[in-house]
N, C-alpha and C positions, 0 to 999 in steps of 0.2 A: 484920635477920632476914628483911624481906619481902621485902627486895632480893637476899638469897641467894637463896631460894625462885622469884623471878622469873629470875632467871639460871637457874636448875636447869632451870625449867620451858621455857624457851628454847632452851635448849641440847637438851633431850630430845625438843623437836617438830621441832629441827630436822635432827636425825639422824634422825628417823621419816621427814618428808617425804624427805630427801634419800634415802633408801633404798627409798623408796617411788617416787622417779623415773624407777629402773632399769626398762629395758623387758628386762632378760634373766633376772629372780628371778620363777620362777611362785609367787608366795605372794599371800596373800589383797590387803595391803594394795596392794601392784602391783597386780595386775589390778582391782580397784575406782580406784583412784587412776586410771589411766589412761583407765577404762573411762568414768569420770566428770567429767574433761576433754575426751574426745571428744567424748560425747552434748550435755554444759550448754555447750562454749564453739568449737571450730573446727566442730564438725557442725552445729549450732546456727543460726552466724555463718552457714554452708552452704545450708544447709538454707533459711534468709531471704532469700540472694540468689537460689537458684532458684526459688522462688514467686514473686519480683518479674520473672525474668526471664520466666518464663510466663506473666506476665500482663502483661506488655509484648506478648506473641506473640501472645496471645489479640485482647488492644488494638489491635494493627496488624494482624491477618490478616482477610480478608475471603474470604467463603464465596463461589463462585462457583455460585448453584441454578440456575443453565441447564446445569448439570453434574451428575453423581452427586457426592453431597456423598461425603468422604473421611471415612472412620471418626473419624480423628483430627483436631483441628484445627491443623495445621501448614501454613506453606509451605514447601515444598520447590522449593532451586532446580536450576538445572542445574549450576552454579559447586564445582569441588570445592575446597572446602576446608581448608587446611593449618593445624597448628598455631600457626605465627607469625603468622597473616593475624591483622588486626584484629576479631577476632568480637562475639558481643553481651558487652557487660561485665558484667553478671550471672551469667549462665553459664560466665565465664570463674573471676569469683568461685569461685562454687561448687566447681568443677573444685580452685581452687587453697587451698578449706579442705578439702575432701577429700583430695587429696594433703599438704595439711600433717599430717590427720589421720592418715593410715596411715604417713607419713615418721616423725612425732616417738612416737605411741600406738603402733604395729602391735608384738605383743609374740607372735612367731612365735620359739618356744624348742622345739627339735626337732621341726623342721618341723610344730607344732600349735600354731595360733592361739591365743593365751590371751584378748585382748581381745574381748571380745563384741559391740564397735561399730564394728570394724574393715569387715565385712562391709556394714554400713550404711553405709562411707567410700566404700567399692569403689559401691556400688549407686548412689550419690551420683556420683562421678566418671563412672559408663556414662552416667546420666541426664541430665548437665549438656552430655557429648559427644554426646548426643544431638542434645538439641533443639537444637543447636549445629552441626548436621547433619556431624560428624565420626564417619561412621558403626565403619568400621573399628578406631576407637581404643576407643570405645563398647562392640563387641562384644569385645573385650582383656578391658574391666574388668566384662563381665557373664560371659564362660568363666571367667576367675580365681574367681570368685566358685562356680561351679557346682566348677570343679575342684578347688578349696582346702577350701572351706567348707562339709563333707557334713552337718554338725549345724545349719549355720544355719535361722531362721525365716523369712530373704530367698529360701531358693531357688526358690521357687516366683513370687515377682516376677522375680527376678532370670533365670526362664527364659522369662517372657512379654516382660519388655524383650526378651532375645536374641532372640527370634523378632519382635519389633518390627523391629530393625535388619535381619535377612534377609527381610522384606518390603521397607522402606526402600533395599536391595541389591538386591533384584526376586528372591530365592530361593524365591519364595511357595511354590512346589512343599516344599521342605526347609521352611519356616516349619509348613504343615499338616502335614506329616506328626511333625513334633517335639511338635506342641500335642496332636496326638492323643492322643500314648503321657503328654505330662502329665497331661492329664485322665482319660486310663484309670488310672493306675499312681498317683497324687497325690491326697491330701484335698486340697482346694482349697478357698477361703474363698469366700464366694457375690460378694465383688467379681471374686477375683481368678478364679473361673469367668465372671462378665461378661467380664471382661477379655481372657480368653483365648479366648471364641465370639466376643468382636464384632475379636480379632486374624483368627481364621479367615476372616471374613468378608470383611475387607481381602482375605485373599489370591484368595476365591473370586473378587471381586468385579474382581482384576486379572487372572485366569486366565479373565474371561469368561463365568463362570458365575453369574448372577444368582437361580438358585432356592435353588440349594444356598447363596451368602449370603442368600438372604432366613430360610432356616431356622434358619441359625448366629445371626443376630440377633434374630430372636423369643426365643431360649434366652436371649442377651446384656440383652434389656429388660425381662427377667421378674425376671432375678438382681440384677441393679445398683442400689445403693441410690441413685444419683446421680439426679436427676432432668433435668438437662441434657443427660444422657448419654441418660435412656431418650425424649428429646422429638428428641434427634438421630436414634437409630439407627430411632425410627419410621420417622421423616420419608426417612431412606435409603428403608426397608422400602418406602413409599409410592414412589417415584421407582423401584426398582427394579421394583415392579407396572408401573407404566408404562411401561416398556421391556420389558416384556414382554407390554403392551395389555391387562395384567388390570385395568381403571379402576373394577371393583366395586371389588375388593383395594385397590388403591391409596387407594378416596378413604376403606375403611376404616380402612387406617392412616394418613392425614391425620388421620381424626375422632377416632385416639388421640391426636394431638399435641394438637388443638385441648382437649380434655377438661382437659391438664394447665395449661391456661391459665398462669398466672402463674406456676405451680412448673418450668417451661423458658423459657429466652430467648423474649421474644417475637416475634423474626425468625421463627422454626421455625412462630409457630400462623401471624402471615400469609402465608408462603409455603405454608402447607397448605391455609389459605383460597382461595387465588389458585390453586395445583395440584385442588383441589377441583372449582372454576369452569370451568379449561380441560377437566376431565373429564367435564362435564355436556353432553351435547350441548340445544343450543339451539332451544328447538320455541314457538310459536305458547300454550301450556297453559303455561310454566315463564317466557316473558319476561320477563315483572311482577316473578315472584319473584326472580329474576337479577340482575335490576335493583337491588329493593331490597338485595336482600341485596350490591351494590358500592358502596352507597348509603349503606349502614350501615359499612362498611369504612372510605369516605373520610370520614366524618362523625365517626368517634371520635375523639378527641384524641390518646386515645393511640396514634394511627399514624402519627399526622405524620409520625417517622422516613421509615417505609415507603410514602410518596403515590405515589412515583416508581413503584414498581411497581402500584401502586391503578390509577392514573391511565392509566397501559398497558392492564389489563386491562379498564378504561371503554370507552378508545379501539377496543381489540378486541371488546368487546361494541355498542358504535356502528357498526362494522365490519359485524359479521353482522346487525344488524338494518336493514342500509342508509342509517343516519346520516351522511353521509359528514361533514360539518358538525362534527358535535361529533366523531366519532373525532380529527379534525383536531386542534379543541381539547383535546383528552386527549391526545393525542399530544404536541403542544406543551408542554403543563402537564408530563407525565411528564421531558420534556428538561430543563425549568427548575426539576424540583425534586432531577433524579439529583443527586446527590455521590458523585464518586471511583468511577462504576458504566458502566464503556467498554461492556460487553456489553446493557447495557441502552440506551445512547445509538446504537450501531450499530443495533440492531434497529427504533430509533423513528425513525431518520433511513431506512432501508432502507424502513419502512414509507410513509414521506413521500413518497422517491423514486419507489417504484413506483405510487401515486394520482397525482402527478402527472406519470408516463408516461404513464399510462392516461387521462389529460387533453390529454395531448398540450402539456403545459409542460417541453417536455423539456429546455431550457436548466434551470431550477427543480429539474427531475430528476438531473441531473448534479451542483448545487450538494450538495443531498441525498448523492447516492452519493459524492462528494469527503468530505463529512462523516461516510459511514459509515467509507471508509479510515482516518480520523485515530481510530480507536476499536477498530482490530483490527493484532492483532498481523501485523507484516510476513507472515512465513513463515508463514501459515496457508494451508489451501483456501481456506477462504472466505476472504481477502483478493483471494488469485487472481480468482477466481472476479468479486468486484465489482470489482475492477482492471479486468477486462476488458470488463465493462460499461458500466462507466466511461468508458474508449475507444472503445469504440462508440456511445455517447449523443455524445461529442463531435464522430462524422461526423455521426450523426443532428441534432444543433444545427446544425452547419455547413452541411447540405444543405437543412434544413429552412426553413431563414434565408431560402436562396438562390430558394426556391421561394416565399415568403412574398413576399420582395421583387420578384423576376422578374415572379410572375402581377401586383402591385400594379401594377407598372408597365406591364405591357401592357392591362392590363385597361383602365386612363386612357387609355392611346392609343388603345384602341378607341372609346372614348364622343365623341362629340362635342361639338363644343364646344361648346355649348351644357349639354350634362350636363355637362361637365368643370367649368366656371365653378357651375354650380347645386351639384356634389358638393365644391368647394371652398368654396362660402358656406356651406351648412350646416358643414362643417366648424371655419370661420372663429367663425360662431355660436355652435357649443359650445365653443370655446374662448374666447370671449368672454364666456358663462355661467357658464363654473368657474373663470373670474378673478372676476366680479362676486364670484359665490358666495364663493369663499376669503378676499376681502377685505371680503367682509361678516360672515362667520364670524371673520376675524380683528378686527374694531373690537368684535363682542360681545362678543368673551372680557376683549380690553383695556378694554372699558367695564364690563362685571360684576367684573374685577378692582380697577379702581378704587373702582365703588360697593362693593364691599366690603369695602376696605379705609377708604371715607369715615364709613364705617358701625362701625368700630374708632375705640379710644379713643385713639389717636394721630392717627384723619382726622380726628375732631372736634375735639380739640386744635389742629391746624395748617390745619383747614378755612379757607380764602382768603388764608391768609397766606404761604403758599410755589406756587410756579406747579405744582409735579408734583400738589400736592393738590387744584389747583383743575379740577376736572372739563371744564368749559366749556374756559378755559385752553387745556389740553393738549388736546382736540381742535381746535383751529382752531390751534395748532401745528402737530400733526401733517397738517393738511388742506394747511397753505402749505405744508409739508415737500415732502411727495408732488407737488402742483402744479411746484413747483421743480425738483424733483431725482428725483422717481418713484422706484419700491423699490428701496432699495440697501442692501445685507450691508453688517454692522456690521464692519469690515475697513480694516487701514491703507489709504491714496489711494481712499477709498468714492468722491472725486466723481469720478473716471475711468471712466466706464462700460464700457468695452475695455479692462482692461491686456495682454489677448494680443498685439496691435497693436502694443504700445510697448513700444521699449527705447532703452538710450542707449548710445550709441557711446563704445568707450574712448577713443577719443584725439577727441572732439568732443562740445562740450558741448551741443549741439543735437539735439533729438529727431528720431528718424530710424525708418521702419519696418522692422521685426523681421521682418518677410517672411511672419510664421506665420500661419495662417487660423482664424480661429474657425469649426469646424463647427457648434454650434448656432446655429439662427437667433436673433438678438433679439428682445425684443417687438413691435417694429416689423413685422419681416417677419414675424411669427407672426401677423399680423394684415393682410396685402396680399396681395392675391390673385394679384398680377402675381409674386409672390416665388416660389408655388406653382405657376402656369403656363408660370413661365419654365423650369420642372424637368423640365417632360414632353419626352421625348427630339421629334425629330421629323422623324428620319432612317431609313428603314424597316428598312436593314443594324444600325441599333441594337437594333431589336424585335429582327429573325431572333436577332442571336448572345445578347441574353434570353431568345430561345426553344430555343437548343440549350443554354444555357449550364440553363434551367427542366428540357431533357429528360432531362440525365445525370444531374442531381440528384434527378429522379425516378427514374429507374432504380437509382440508388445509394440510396437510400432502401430500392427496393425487396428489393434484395438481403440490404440489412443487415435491414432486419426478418423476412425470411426464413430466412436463415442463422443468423442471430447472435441476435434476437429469437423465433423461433418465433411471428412473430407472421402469420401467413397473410392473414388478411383486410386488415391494411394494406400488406403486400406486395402485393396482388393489388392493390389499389385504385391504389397509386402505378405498378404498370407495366400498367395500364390506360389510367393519364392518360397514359405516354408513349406508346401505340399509337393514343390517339385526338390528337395533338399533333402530325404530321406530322413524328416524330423523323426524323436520321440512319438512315440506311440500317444503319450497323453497329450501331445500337440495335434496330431490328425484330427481329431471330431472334433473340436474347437475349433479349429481353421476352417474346416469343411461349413462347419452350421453358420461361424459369420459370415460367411462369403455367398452363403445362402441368401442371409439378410441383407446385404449388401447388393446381391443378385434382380434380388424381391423387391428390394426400392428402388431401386436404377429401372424397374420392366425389363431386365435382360432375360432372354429363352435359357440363357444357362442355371437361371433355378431350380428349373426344375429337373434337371440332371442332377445335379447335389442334392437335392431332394429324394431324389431317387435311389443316388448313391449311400446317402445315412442312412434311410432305410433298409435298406437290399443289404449294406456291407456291417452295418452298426445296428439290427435289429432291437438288440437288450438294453442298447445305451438311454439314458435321459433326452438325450437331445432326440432320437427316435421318437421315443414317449410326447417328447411333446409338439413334434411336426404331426404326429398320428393326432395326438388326444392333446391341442392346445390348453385345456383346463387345468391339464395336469401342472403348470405351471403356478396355479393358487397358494398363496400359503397354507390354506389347511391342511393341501396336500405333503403325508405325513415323509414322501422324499423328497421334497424342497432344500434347496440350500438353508433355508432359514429353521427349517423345521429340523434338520440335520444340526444345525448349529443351538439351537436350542435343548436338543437332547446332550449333547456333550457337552454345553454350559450345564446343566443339571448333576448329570456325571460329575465335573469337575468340582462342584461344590458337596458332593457325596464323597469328596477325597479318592474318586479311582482315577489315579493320576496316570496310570499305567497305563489305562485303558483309552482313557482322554489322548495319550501321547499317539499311542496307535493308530485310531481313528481319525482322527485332525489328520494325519499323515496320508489318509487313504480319503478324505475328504481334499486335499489338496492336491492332490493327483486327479481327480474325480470332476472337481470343477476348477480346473486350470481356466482363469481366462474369467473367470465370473467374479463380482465387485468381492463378492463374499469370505472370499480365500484369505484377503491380510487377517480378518477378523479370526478364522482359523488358525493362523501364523501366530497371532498374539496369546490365544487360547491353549495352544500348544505350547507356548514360550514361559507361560505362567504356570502348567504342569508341567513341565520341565524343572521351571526352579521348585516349584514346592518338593520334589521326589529325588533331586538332583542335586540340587543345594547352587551358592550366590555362581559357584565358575559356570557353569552351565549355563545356569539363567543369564548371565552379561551375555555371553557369547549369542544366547535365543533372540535376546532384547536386541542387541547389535545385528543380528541378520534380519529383523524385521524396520529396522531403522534405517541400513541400509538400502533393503530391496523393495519397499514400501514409502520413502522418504514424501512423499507429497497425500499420505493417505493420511486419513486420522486415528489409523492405526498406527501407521509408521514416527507421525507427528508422537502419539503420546510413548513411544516406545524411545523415541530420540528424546524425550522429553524426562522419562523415569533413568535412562543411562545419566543424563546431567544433571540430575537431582535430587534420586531417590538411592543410588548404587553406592555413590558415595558414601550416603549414610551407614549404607547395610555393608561395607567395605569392613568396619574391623574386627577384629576378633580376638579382641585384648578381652577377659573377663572379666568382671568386675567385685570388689572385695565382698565377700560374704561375710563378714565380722564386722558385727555391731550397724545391718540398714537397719533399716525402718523404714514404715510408710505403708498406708493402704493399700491394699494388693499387690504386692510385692514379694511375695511367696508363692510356690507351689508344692504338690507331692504327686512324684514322675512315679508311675509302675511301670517299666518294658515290658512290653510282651515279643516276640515272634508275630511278624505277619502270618505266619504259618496256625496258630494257635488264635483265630480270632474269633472262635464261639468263648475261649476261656475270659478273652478283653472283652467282648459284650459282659457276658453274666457280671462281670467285676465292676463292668461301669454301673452296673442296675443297684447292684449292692451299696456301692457307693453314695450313688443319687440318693439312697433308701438311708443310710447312717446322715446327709445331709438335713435330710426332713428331719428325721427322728429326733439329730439335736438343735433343729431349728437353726441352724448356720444358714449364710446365704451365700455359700459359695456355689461356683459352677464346674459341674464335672464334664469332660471333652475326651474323645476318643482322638488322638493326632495321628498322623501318613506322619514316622522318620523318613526314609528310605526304603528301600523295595524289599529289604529283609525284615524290619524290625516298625514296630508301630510305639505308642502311648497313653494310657488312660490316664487324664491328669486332673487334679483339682486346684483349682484357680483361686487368688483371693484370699490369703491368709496375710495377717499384719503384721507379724514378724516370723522369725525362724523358729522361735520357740514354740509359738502358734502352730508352727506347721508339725514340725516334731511330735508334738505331743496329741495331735490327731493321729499322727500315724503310731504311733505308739497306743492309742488309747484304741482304735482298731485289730492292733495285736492282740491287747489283752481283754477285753472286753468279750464276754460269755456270747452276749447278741451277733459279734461279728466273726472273729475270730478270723481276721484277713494276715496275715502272715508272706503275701509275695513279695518280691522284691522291690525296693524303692529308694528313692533318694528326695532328698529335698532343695529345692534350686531357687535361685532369686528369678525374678520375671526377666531381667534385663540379660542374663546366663543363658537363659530357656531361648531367647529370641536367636542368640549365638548359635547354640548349637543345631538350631530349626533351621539358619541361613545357612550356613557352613559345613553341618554334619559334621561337625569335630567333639560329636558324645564321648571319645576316648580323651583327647585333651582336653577336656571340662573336668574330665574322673582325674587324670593326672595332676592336674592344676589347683583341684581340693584335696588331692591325698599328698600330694607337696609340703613339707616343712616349710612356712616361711618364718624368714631370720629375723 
């Protein structure tokens, strides 16, 4: 009987459910049945994946406060993303219980939603495409939602998400004005009023207006019951004060953040602490308390996180009180305790660089600014911006070096000998002192490490019965060591005191020298005084070209701290020392007229002595010309640098290379000193190879490469030696039996440069047999070399082709050209044009080959 009853009662739940599955019967048990699958098990499952995925987001995103912080905490990339790409799996989750939810629940029975949690499926799918940065799909499933669902309790999220993503789109204009008419026309719960003044505020905030968001956001941290939320949007409020210099404002709303201590992230009070500080200005009455109060900052424990930026704002208050010492060490400290914080490493490395510019460690200064690059995004200004300072510190090391070295060395030649031998004893002396020294500081340390350890219950243990233990022992070890064998790195073959010297020959088993030189001296010579006097040049043409080679480097110095530094006073000081240095003559009026300008900005009375001076002693010069007649400086004026360099590019493309070479040569002496000159350098270095052929031209390319290295002259010349020389390197020729191929022929006539009315009339003639037989080749007059030129025609398809032009020119009544000529492949022609090897080209086709 029980077993009927258990059947009966099976059979009747199971027609209940199964009738209750139907998503198309609006009756009660359907829509609770479904309604109560969505919410307790796919929305549910939903619902958990996207809180994990947002605090995955939360967990990995890092706020950037040297920025206006972002309402939201998202990163947003540039990267658009598609549905199949691999996204965060969380969010993906989500996504795919929400659509499981409305695929199998959604119970839309004449065209009106019956399930009540279907809406929450949809809100679920916008939000999961959200932070998923799928904007466009996102805003699908937040209109559906508005469009479908007029009785939902979602609509009013469901319309601040939507204006989330048309911010997120950049619509902020449409984003404000839709949140408007919500909040006028909408009850709103007091979050989702937060929610929708601190959305507004985004938009103000991207549209450039920082008051009108600062208003939106006071309304947003009064409503929110969040407390993360109202320690953020202060902390906005605050940063927005201060882009707009209101730093009462500002450090008010920091002192809201700090109030909420513990109940907001703690990142928000110290960054408000630290925004606080920069907005105090720093007086003589407040020091003390400045102090303490960074003092109590780095001292709490619980800021450890945050030293990195403590330790910056130390260094900056070290800074302004003149400490330069400790800023140093803060500054230091702050680098070694960042993690994962580039904007913060940039700015401590930037601050490094520029003390020690200002020190004049400008090699030191450059290591610095290399380090602030690796910490800023490529395409930024300010990448730019130290990129190019960067390259300028690097002529500045390079000239600075030159001058260091140069003055050392003439300095010694000046002294006699008698000073010379005296300034090298003493020298000899203190390096004889900071070897004692070191190697008495090295046996204490060895010797308090041993008593130290004899004084452990292991030395006592093994005290005189092993040799490392025995104190005495191991120093009269190490005494005979040294005696023997003197300090040597613990390193395979330690007893070769040179291995630079020695190598061994592959096919002989006897040591043989390696040819290489060891530049540092040994201790030997670190210590002989003949080592050091045999160094002093003592040839007087040696000094001189130290002393031209001291003067340019001064002048270039000069320049750059002027131009490129804005640093006047050391501009002025370095083209000082070249007018009292007996410089070059094309040095004088350059130095003179900067130091004019240099004079002329500063308001110094010494302008106008130099002014007077280029006048009165350099009447005929340019730089005369345009202290009298500043106009004359125009480009149309037809002696401009520019207008000068325009005629010689003109030249050069009319193949007078000769004359190109000359010129550029007297334009670079002419305007020493002005931007113009590499571009001269390059233009000279190109009529060079064309008239000169590839040795020359390297050698051009290489000294512009060299002496130009940060110009964009010098950049493409270092650029053509690595990648264009190469190619034009061989000069292998290529077989002339059996090419082919379009254009790949010519027919060469030599003439004599001497003889160039005969090459005109010949190219005329030629042009003229072109037309007549309707060919389309082209006829070119070539520059070989300074003796010898080419009239050539281009474009024949094969050898025979060419041959039999030039033959049919011989014989032909109409022409009757009979000079001399040869017929050459293109890729032959290109050889002997770069090389000037027209003799073995001739030897190379009149050759038997085997």
């Amino acid at each position: 009987m029980k077993l009927r009853y258990k059947i009966i009662f099976s059979a009747l739940s199971a027609v209940i459910i199964l009738s209750a599955c139907s998503t198309k019967k609006d009756a009660f048990l359907n829509r609770n049945w479904h309604a109560m699958n969505t919410k307790y098990n796919t929305l549910y499952n939903g619902e958990i994946a996207f809180e994990k995925g947002r605090e995955e987001l939360n967990a990995n995103y890092q706020d950037d406060y040297w920025e206006i912080l972002p309402i939201e905490r998202l990163e947003v990339t540039d990267e658009v993303k598609l549905d199949s790409e691999d996204n965060n799996p969380n969010f993906i989750i989500a996504e795919e219980k929400a659509t499981k939810a409305i695929q199998k629940h959604s119970m839309d029975i004449k065209e009106i939603e019956r399930n009540p949690q279907t809406d929450e499926a949809f809100l679920l799918l916008g939000k999961a495409r959200y932070f998923d940065e799928r904007y466009i799909p996102a805003l699908e499933a937040f209109n559906y939602i508005l469009r479908k669902y007029d009785e939902s309790d979602k609509l009013n999220e469901a319309n601040i998400w939507r204006e989330k993503v048309n911010i997120r789109l950049e619509n902020d204009e449409l984003a404000i004005k839709n949140l408007k008419r919500l909040m006028k026309f909408e009850d709103l719960k007091d979050q989702e009023y937060a929610d929708a003044r601190a959305m507004m505020a985004q938009a103000y905030i991207n549209l450039k207006a920082p008051d009108t968001a600062i208003q939106h956001l006071k309304v947003a941290s009064y409503y929110t019951k969040k407390n993360p939320e109202k320690g953020r949007y202060f902390y906005i409020i605050g940063q927005l004060y201060n882009q707009l210099q209101y730093k009462d404002s500002a450090n008010y709303a920091f002192d809201k953040v700090i109030e909420l201590n513990r109940k907001s992230p703690r990142v928000y009070m110290i960054n408000a602490h630290l925004q606080k500080i920069k907005n105090t200005e720093l007086t003589d009455g407040n020091k003390e308390e400045l102090f303490e109060y960074l003092t109590d900052l780095e001292e709490n424990r619980e800021n450890r996180p945050f030293l990195d930026k403590i330790y910056r704002q130390l260094a900056e208050y070290h800074l302004a009180t003149k400490s330069d010492s400790l800023a140093l060490v803060y500054f230091n400290k702050s680098l070694r305790a960042t993690q994962n914080e580039p904007k913060l490493n940039a700015l401590n490395y930037e601050n490094l660089a520029i003390y020690n510019f200002d020190q004049n460690q400008y090699k030191t200064a450059g290591a610095y600014y290399d380090s602030v690059l690796t910490n800023l995004y490529e395409n930024t200004k300010k990448y730019r911006s130290v990129k190019k300072k960067l390259d300028n510190l690097e002529d500045v090391v390079k000239y600075e070096n030159v001058v260091q070295y140069t003055d050392s060395v003439i300095t010694l030649f000046n002294l006699s000998k008698d000073d010379q031998i005296a300034f090298f004893e003493d020298h000899i002396a203190a390096l004889r002192k900071a070897k004692e020294d070191a190697e008495k500081k090295e046996i204490e340390r060895i010797t308090q490490g041993f008593a130290a350890f004899a004084e452990s219950k292991g030395g006592k243990e093994n005290k005189g019965k092993f040799y490392f233990y025995n104190i005495t022992s191991l120093g009269y070890g190490k005494n005979d060591f040294t005696n023997k064998w003197g300090n040597r790195t613990l390193e395979d073959d330690w007893r070769w005191s040179n291995k630079n010297t020695i190598s061994v020959s592959d096919q002989d088993t006897g040591i043989a020298d390696g040819g290489s030189k060891n530049l540092d001296p040994t201790d030997e010579e670190k210590f002989s005084l003949d080592f050091y006097m045999d160094r002093i040049p003592t040839d007087v043409s040696v000094i001189d070209s130290l002393k031209t080679e001291r003067n340019f480097a001064n002048y270039q110095l000069g320049l750059i701290y002027k131009e490129k530094f804005n640093e006047n006073l050391l501009a002025a000081g370095k083209l000082e020392d070249v007018l009292r240095s007996d410089p070059e003559e094309r040095l004088v009026l350059p130095s003179k007229y900067n130091l004019y300008k240099i004079y002329e900005e500063e308001g110094s009375t010494l302008a106008a002595e130099m002014k007077a001076d280029i006048v009165q002693n350099h009447s005929n010069s340019r730089y005369a010309e345009i202290l009298l007649n500043p106009t004359a400086i125009l480009e149309g004026n037809t002696n401009s640098p520019d207008a000068q360099y325009e005629r010689l590019y003109k030249m050069f493309q009319d193949q007078k290379f000769l004359q190109v070479i000359a010129e550029t040569e007297k334009n670079i002496n002419k305007y020493t000193g002005d931007p113009i000159v590499p571009k001269f350098e390059m233009l000279k270095a190109n009529a060079i190879g064309r008239l000169q052929g590839y040795e020359d031209f390297k050698e051009a390319l290489n000294y512009v490469a060299l002496t130009y290295p940060n110009n964009p002259e010098g950049k493409k010349a270092e650029q053509m030696v690595a990648e264009q020389l190469p190619k034009l390197e061989t000069k292998e020729f290529s077989k002339e039996t059996g090419s082919t191929g379009k254009g790949n022929w010519k027919v060469v006539f030599p003439f004599k440069r001497s003889n160039d009315k005969e090459a005109v009339d010949l190219k005329e003639r030629l042009e003229k047999s072109i037309q007549d037989l309707k060919y389309k080749n082209i006829v070119s007059k070539d520059i070989y070399n300074l003796e010898d030129q080419f009239v050539v025609v281009h474009g024949f398809k094969s050898k025979d082709f060419a041959l039999g032009y030039a033959e049919l020119l011989k014989n032909n009544k109409d022409y009757r050209i009979s000079n001399e000529n040869f017929v050459i492949l293109s890729s032959n022609y290109k050889i002997i044009q770069v090389h000037k090897n027209l003799l073995d080209y001739k030897n190379f086709v009149l050759t038997p080959k085997p």
